[in-house]
C-alpha positions in Angstrom: -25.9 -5.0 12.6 -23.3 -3.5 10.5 -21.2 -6.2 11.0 -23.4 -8.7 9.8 -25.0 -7.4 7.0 -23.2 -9.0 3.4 -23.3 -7.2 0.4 -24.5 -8.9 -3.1 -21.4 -10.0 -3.7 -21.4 -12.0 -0.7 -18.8 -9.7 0.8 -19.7 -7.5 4.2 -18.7 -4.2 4.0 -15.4 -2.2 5.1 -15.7 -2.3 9.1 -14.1 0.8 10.2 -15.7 4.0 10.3 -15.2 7.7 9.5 -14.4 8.2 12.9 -12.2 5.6 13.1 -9.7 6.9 10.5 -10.0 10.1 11.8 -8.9 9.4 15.1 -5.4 7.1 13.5 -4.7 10.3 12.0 -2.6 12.0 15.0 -1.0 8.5 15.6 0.3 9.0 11.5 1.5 12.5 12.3 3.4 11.7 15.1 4.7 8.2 13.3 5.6 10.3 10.7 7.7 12.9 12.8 9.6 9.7 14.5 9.8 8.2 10.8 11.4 11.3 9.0 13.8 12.1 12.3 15.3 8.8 13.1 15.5 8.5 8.9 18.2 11.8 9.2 19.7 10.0 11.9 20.6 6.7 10.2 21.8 8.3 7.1 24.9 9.4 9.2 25.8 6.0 10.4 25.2 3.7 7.2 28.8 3.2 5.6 27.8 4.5 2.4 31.4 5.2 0.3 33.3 8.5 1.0 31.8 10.6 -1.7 28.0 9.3 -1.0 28.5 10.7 2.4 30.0 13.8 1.6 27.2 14.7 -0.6 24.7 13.5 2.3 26.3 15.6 4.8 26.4 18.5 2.5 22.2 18.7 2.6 22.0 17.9 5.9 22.0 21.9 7.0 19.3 22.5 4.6 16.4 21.2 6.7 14.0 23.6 5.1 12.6 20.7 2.9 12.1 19.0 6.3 8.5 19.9 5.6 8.5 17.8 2.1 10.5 14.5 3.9 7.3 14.8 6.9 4.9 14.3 3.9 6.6 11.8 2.4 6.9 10.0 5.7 3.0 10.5 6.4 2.4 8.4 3.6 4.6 5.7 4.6 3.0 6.1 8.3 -0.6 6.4 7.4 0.0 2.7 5.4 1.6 1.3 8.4 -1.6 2.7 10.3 -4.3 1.1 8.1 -2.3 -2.1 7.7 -2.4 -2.7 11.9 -5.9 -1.3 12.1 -8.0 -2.4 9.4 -6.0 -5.8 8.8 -7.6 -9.5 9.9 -5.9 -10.9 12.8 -3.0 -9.8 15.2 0.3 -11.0 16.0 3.1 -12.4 13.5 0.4 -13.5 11.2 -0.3 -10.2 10.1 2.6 -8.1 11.0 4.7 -10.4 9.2 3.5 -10.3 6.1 2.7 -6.6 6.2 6.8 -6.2 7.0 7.5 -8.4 3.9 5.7 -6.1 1.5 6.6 -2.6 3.2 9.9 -4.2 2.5 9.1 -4.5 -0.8 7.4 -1.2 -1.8 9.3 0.9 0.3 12.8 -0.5 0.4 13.8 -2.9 -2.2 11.5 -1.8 -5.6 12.0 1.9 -5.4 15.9 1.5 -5.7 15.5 -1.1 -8.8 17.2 2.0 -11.0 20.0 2.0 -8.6 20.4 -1.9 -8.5 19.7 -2.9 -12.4 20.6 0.8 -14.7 24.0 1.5 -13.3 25.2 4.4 -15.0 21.9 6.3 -15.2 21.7 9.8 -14.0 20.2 9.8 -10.6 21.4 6.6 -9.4 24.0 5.6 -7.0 26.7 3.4 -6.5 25.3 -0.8 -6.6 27.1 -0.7 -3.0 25.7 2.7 -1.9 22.1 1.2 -2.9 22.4 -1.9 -1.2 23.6 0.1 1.9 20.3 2.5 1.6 18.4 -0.3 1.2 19.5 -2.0 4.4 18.8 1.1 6.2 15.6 1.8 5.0 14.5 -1.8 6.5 15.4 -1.0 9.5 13.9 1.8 9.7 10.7 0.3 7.8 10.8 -2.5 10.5 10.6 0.3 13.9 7.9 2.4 11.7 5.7 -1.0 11.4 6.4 -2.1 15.0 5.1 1.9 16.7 2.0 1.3 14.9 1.4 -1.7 15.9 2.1 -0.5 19.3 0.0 2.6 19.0 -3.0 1.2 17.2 -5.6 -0.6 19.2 -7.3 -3.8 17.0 -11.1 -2.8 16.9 -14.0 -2.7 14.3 -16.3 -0.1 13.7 -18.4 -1.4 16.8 -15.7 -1.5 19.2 -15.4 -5.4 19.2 -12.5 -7.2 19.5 -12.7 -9.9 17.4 -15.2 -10.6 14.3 -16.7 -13.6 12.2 -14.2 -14.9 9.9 -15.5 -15.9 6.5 -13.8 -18.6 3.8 -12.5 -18.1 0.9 -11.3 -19.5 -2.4 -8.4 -18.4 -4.3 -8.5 -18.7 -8.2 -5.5 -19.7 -8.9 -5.5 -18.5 -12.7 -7.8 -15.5 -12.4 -4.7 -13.9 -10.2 -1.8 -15.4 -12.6 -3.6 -13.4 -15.2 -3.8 -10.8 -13.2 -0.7 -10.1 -12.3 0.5 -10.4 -15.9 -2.0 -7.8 -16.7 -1.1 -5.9 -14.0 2.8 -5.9 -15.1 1.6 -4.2 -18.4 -0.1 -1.7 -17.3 2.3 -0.5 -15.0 4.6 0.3 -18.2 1.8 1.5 -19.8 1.5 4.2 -17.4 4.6 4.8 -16.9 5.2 5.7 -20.3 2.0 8.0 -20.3 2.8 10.1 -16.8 6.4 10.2 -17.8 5.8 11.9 -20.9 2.8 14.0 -20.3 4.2 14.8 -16.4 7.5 14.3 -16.3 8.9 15.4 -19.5 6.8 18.4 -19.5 9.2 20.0 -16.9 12.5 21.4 -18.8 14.6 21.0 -15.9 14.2 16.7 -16.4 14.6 17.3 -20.0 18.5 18.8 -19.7 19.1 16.6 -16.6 18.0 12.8 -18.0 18.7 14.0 -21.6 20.8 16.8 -22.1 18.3 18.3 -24.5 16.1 21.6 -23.7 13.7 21.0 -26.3 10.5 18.3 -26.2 10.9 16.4 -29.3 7.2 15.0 -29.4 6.2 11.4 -27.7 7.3 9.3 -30.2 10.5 11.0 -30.6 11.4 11.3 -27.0 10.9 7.6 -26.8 12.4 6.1 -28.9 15.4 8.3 -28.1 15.1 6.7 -24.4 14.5 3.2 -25.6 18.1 3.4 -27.3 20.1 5.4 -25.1 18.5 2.6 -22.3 17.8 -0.3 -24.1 17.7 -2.0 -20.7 14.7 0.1 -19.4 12.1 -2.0 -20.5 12.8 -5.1 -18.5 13.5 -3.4 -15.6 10.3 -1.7 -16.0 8.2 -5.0 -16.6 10.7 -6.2 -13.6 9.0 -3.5 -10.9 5.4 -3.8 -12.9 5.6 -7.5 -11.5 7.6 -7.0 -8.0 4.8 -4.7 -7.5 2.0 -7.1 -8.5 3.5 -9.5 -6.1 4.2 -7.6 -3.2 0.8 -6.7 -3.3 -0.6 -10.3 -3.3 1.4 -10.7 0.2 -0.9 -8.8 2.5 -4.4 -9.5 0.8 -5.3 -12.5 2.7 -5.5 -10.3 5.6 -8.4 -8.0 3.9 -10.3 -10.4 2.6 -14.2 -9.0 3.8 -11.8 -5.5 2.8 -11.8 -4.0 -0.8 -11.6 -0.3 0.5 -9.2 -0.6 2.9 -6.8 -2.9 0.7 -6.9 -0.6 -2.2 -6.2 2.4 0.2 -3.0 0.0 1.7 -1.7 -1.1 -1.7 -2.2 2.5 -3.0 0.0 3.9 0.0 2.3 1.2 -0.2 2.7 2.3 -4.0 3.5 5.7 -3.3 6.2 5.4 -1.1 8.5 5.6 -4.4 6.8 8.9 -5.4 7.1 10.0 -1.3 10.6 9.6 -1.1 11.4 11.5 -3.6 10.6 14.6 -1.9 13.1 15.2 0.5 16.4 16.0 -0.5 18.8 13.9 -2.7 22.6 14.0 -2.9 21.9 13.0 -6.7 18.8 14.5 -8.3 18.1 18.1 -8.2 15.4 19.7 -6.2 13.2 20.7 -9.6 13.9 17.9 -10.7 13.3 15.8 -8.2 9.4 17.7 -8.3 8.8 16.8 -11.6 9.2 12.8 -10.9 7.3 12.6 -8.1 4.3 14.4 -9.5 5.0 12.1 -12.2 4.9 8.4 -10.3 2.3 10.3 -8.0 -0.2 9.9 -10.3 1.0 7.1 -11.9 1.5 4.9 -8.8 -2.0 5.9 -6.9 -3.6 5.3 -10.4 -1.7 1.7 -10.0 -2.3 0.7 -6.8 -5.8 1.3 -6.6 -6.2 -0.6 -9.8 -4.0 -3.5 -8.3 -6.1 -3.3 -5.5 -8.9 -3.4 -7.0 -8.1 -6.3 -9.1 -6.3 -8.8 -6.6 -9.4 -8.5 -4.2 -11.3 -10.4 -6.6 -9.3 -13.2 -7.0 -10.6 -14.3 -3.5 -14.2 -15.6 -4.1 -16.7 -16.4 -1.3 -17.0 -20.0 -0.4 -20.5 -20.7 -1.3 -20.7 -23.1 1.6 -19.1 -20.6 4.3 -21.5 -18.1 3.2 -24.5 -20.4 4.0 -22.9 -21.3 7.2 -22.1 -17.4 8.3 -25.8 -16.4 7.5 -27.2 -19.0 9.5 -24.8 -18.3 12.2 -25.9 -14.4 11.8 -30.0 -15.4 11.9 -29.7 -17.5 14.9 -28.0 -15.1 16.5 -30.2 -12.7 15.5 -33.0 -14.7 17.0 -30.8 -15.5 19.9 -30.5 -12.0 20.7 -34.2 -10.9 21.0 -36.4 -14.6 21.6 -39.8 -14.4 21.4 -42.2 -14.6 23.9 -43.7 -17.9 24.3 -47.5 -17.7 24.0 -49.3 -19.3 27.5 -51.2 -21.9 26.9 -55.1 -21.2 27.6 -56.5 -23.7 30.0 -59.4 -26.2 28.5 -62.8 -25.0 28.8 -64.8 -28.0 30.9 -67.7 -26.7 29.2 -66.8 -27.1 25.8 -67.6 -30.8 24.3 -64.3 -33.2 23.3 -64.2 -34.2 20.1 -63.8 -38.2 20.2 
């Protein structure tokens, strides 16, 4: 009955279960060993430039932040998890476009800095970057595949397959969106950087050179100038974000939960990677932003999530079609008894 029942907004609920999620939680963990392992293993045969690798190979004895990559990685696996579990259909139709935005979120928009600010601390090489970025599709690509593999395709009732409902897309509801949505993301940026980031004197003398926190407006302006190219790569990731989100929502249409959950994750990968170690950004440092685009991130992607569902409206004549098709079979189910029919009394008179 679950299943059937629609919400006032002409939505039915989220499908999976407590129970559900709890049991995908093992298959994370153990995604998220395979994840973090073959990860350390790539990194020695990518042909990042001779310097690159010597500072790679230099952290490679220092496993004991091994702990902090299997976090990291847990967030990328439990995304993977939720997009093959909770997502509408099976095969390329929803693999595919789940592998276009893990792309996306985890490969291509978290090394924007490295792509567009050469020259900023923290960065690497635009060759270096493109060579990480290859790598981590590949290994985006196997972590994807596993849980598809690993994840059996069921609803909270144990069902293979479900009533599909239609949709309609407004068009200019989710241009306007998106364009919202690219704001924000500066917006927050800005805010977590400053009251997060910043507060941390360790990112002061590394991104600055300067110990002491000048105040908000100060400390901005004095980035805006020294980087007067931060703002359109900012708005740049504010939209690649919007849009890689957009990618994977027609799968979670009859979804809000589990799509905001999936964007969110997919969102955090930046924030995720940046705990394991880094040949170019020091450990403290390295803390300080990813509490920083923690917050900020899981604040966005729940919010893009949140947002881009609606831009999928019931079909008003889908709806009347799927609740007739849900009362039938309601009465299909259970029929009710059909009443005998008394036999005519010969001593009663006929009317004429």
């Amino acid at each position: 009955m679950a299943n059937n029942t629609l919400r006032s907004t002409g939505r039915p609920a989220d499908l999976s279960s407590p129970s559900d999620i709890l049991r995908q939680i093992p298959v994370a963990l153990l995604l998220a060993v395979v994840y973090t392992s073959f990860m350390v293993f790539i990194q020695l045969l990518l042909p990042y430039s001779g310097e690159h690798r010597e500072k790679i190979a230099a952290l490679l004895p220092s496993l004991r932040e091994y702990g902090f990559m299997m976090a990291g990685a847990f967030i990328c696996s439990t995304a993977a998890v939720i997009g093959a579990s909770e997502g509408e259909g099976r095969g390329p139709k929803l693999f595919l476009p789940l592998l276009l935005a893990c792309f996306g979120a985890w490969c291509v928009i978290p090394n924007f800095s490295g792509l567009l600010l050469q020259g900023t601390p923290g960065t690497a090489s635009f060759n270096d970057t493109l060579v990480s970025v290859a790598g981590g599709m590949v290994v985006s690509a196997l972590l994807l595949l596993l849980a598809f593999l690993c994840i059996p395709k069921l609803d909270s009732n144990g069902e293979k397959a479900r009533v599909k409902s239609g949709y309609q897309l407004n068009v200019v509801g989710l241009l306007l969106k998106i364009l919202l949505l690219t704001v924000v993301y500066v917006v927050l940026y800005f805010v977590s950087w400053y009251f997060l980031q910043w507060r941390f004197e360790a990112a002061r003398v590394f991104f600055s050179g300067v110990a002491e926190n000048q105040g908000m407006d100060t400390e901005l302006v004095n980035v805006l100038l020294t980087n007067i190219r931060l703002i359109p790569v900012l708005l740049l990731k504010g939209l690649a974000y919007a849009l890689i989100a957009v990618v994977p929502l027609r799968s979670f249409l009859d979804k809000r939960l589990s799509y905001m959950v999936l964007v969110a994750l997919l969102f955090l990968s930046d924030a995720a990677m940046l705990l394991g170690p880094s040949p170019l950004i020091p450990a403290d440092v390295r803390m300080a932003m990813a509490l920083d685009r923690g917050v900020s991130l899981l604040l966005f992607g729940l919010l893009t999530g949140f947002l881009l569902h609606g831009c999928y409206i019931p079909n008003p004549a889908a709806e009347v079609t799927r609740t007739a098709a849900v009362r039938s079979g309601a009465a299909g189910a259970r029929p009710a008894a059909a009443r005998p029919r008394q036999p005519a009394d010969p001593t009663r008179p006929v009317a004429r």
